[in-house]
C-alpha positions in Angstrom: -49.0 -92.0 -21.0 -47.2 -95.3 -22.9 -49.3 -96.1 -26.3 -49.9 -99.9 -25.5 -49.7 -101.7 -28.8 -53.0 -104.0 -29.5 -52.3 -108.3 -29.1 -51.2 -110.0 -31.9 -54.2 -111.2 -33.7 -53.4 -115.1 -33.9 -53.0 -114.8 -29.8 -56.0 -113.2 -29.3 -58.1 -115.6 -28.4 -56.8 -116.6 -25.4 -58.5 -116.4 -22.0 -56.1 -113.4 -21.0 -56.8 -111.0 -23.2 -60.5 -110.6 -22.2 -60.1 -111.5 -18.6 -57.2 -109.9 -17.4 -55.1 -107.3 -20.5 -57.4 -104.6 -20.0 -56.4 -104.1 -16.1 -53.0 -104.8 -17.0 -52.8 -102.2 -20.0 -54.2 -99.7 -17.8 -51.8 -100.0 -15.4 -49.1 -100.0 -18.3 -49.9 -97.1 -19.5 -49.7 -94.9 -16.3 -46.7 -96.6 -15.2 -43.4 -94.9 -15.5 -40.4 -95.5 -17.9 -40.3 -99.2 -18.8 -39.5 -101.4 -21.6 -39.7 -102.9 -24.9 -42.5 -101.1 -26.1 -44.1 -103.7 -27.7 -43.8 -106.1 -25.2 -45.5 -109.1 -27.7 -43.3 -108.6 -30.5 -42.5 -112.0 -29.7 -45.7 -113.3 -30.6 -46.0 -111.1 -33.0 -43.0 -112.8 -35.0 -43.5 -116.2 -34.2 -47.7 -116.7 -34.7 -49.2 -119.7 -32.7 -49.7 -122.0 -35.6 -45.9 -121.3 -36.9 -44.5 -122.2 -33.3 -42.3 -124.9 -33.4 -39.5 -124.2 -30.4 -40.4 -122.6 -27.6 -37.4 -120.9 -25.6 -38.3 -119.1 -22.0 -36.4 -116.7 -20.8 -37.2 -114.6 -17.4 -38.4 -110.6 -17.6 -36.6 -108.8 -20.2 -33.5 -106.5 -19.6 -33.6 -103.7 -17.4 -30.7 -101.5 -19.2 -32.3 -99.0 -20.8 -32.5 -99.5 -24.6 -31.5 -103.1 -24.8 -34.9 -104.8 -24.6 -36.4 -106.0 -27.4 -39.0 -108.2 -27.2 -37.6 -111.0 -27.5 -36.2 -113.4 -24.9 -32.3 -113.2 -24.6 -31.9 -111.0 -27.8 -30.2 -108.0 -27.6 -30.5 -105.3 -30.3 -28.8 -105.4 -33.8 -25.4 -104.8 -34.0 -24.8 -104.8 -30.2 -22.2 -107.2 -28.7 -24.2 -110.2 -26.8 -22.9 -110.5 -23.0 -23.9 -112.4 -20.0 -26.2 -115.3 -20.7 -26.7 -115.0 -24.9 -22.6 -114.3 -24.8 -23.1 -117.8 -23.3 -25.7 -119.2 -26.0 -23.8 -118.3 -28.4 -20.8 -119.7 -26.8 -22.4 -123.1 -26.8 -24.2 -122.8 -30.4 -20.9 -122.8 -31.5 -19.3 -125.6 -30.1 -22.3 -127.7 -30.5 -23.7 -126.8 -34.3 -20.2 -124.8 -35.9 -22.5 -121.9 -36.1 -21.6 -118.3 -35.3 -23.8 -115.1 -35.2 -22.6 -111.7 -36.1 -24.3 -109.8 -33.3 -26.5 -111.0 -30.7 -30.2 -110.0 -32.4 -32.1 -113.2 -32.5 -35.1 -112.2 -34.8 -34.0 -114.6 -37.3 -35.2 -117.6 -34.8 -38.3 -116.0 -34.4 -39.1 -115.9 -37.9 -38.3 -119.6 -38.2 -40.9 -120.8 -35.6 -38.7 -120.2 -32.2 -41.2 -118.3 -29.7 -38.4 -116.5 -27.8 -40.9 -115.7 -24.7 -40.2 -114.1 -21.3 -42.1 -114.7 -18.4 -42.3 -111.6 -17.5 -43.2 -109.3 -20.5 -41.8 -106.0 -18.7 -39.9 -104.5 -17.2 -39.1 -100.7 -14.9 -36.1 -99.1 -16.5 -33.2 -100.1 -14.3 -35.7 -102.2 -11.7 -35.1 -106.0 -12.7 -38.1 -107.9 -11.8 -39.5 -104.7 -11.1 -42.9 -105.6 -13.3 -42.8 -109.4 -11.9 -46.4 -110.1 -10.1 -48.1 -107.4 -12.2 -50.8 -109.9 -14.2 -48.0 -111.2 -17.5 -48.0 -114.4 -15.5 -51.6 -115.6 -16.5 -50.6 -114.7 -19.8 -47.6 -117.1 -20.0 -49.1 -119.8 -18.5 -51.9 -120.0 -21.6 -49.1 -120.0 -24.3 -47.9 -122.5 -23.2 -51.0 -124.8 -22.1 -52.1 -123.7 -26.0 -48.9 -124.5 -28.0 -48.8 -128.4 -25.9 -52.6 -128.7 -27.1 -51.8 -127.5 -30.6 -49.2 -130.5 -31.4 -45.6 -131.4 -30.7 -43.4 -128.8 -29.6 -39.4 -128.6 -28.9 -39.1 -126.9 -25.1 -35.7 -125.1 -24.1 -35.8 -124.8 -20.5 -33.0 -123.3 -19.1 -32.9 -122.8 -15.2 -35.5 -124.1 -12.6 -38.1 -121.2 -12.8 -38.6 -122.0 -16.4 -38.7 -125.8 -16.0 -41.2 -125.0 -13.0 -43.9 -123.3 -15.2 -43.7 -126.2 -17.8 -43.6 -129.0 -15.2 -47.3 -129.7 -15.7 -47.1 -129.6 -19.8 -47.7 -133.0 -21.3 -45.1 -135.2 -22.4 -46.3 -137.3 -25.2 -44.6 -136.0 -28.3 -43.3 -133.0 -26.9 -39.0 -132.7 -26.6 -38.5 -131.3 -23.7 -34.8 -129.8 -23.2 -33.3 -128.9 -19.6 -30.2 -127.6 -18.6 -28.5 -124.6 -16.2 -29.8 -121.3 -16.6 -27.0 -120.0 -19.4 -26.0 -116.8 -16.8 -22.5 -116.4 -16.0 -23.5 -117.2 -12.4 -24.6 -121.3 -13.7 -23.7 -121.4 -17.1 -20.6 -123.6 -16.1 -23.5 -126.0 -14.0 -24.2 -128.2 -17.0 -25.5 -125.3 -19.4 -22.2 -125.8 -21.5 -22.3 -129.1 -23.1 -25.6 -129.3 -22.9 -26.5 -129.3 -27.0 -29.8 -127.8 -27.4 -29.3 -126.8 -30.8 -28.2 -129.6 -32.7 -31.0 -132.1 -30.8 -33.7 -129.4 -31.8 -32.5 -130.0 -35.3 -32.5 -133.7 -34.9 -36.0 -133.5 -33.8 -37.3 -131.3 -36.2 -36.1 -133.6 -39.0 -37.1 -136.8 -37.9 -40.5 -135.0 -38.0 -39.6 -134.1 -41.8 -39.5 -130.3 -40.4 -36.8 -127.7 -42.0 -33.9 -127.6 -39.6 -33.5 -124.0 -37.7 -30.6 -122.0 -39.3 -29.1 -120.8 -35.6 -26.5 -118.5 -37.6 -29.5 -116.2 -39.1 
């Protein structure tokens, strides 16, 4: 039986976590190999009153070992491919910045809420945990963090801009491009600039920039 690790306390309060985590975490923990195994390490390094970017990704990876938690990332010292080959790709040619491996912990510690949709995932079964109740959960993050004050929104790909299509507007940035995958990347992902108009934003709120190279 999977150890379920407890919601990070500044998260805690939302509607989710009395109403519908307990079915969910007993279903978790019967449920056979999946991954990360702390599937809100994400909120765990970016607390709701330090969010200040919010990047969505889909459910986490599939290949055994390579989820982390964290939208996109992959672990330390492993090559990024597919889509964050991609991000990194365009952080380049848009900000000058590089990254020596594809672990992106350093944006969550600076305020950038790298959260999937999905929090879970089978081992080898993409989407496999999609429907299971993380929904609910997603939706409240990001209802809470538009109520809290202005945000910076990534969107990449339709299903991300769908969930944030009823989010107010008013001080919010709101980014959209292509989904970064190899499969769309070339759609308008690439030249798209995410980075750099993040940073714009930030400082014409008198906010510290995000280093994209830690």
């Amino acid at each position: 039986m999977a150890e379920i690790p407890a919601p990070p306390e500044s998260w805690a309060d939302l509607p989710f976590f009395a109403a519908d985590w307990p079915a969910l975490a007993t279903r978790l923990a019967t449920a056979p190999g999946w991954q990360p195994a702390d599937p809100f390490r994400a909120l765990r390094l970016t607390p709701r009153g330090q969010t200040r970017v919010v990047i969505l990704g889909q459910d986490p990876y599939s290949t055994p070992g390579r989820a982390t938690g964290l939208a996109f990332s992959f672990p330390p010292g492993e090559r990024p491919r597919h889509s964050l080959h991609n991000i990194l790709a365009e952080l380049a040619a848009d900000t000058g910045q590089s990254k020596a491996d594809g672990d992106l912990t350093g944006w969550a510690t600076q305020g950038v809420l790298l959260l999937n949709t999905v929090l879970t995932v089978p081992l080898n079964a993409a989407n496999g945990h999609k429907g299971w109740g993380w929904e609910p959960l997603v939706a409240q993050i990001l209802t809470a963090l538009a109520d809290d004050g202005p945000k910076a929104f990534i969107l990449w790909g339709a299903p991300a801009q769908k969930l944030c299509a009823r989010l107010p507007r008013t001080g919010h940035l709101f980014l959209t491009a292509p989904h970064p995958s190899p499969l769309s990347a070339h759609r308008g992902f690439f030249g798209s600039r995410p980075f750099s108009a993040v940073n714009r934003w930030l400082a014409a709120r008198g906010e510290q920039p995000v280093d994209w190279s830690a």
